[in-house]
N, C-alpha and C positions, 0 to 999 in steps of 0.2 A: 552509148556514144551516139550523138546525132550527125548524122551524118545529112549534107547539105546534097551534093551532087554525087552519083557514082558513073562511071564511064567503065565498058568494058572494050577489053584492048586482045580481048582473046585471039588468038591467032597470029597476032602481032609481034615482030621482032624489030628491035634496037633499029632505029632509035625513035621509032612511031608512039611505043604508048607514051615518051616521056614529052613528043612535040602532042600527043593529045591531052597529056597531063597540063603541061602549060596553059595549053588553051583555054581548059576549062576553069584553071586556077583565075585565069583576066574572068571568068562569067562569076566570081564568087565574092564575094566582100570579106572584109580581114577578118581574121577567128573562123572564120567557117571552113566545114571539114569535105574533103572528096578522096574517096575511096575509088581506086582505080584497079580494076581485077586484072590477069595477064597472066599467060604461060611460058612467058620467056622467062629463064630463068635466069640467064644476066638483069634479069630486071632489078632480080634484090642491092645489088651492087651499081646498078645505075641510078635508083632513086635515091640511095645516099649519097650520090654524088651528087645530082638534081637539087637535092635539099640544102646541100653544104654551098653550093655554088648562088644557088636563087635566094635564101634567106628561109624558105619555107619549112616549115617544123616538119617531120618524119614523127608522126605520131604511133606508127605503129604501122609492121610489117609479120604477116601470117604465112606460110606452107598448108596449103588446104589440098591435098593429093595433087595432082600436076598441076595446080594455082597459085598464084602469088598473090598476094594482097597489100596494099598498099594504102596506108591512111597518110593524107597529107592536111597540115592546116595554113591554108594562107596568110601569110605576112600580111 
């Protein structure tokens, strides 16, 4: 998988990585991928909401020991 941008959000709790997710989503052109890493673990459940609400695809969400991972692809 190529991925275009990653941002990490470690540390961060609700609702920061997903206003950093947005953000970087406007720096990316459509079809392209950003992986956003995080330890919150509402996270997994906010970025399907994130997804459903924005339009943006939910490519794929990992548990990587206390990390989250989140593949998004731009509308």
């Amino acid at each position: 998988m190529q991925i275009d941008k990653e941002i990490d959000t470690r540390g961060l709790n609700c609702p920061l990585p997903i206003l950093k997710a947005k953000k970087a989503l406007t720096e990316l052109q459509s079809g392209q991928l950003l992986r956003v890493v995080s330890t919150d673990g509402g996270s997994v459940r906010d970025f399907q909401a994130f997804a459903k609400q924005t339009g943006n695809e939910l490519v794929e969400q990992q548990t990587v020991g206390d990390e989250y991972i989140h593949v998004l692809r731009r509308r």
